[in-house]
N, C-alpha and C positions, 0 to 999 in steps of 0.2 A: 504494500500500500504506500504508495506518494502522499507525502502530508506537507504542508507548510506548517509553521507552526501557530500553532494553536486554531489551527482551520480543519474546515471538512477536507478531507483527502479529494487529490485533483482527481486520479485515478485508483481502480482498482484491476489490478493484473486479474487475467483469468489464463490461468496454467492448462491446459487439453493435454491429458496424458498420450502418448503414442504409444502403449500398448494395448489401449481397445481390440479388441476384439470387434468384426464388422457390425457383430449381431450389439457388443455393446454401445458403439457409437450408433447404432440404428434408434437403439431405444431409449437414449437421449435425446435424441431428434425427435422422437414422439413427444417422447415425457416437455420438451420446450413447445411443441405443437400442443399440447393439450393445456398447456398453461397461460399460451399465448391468448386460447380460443376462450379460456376462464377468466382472464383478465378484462378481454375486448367484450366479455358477454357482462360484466359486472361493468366496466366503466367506461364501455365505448363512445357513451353520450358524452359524457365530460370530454373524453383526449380527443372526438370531433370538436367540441366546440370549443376547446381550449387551443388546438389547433389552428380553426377558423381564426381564430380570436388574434395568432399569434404574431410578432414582426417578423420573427424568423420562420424561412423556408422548413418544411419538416424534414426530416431525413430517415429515408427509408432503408434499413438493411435487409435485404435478403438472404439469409446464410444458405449457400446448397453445399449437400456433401451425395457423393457418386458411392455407391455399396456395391461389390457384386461376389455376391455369395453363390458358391458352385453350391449343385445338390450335395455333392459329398461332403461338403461342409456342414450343412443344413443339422441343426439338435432337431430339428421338429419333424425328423423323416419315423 
């Protein structure tokens, strides 16, 4: 964590382990899909209209991640 002192920190690092496993980093991806869709269904009216509202341009991240799991790999065979 970046801090100046005695302030809220600038940033906070997010570390992404690279030993996932496909199927782990898959269901990360949901797990952020399901909370994204939990967040926007509780407060979507606000972050539109707080949006609307706003001087600054929104900025939109789209994270994609590529998976390709052979059957042979597959636990769910």
């Amino acid at each position: 964590m970046t801090k100046t002192s005695n302030s809220l920190p600038l940033t906070i690092p997010l570390n992404i382990p690279a030993y996932w496993t496909p199927e782990q980093a898959f269901a990360v991806v949901e797990l952020l899909d399901d909370l994204r869709d939990r967040i926007w269904a509780h407060y979507g009216v606000s972050c539109s209209t707080n949006t609307a509202t706003s001087t600054a341009s929104p900025t939109v991240i789209t994270p994609t991640i590529q998976l390709t799991i052979r059957r042979s790999e597959s636990p769910y065979r």
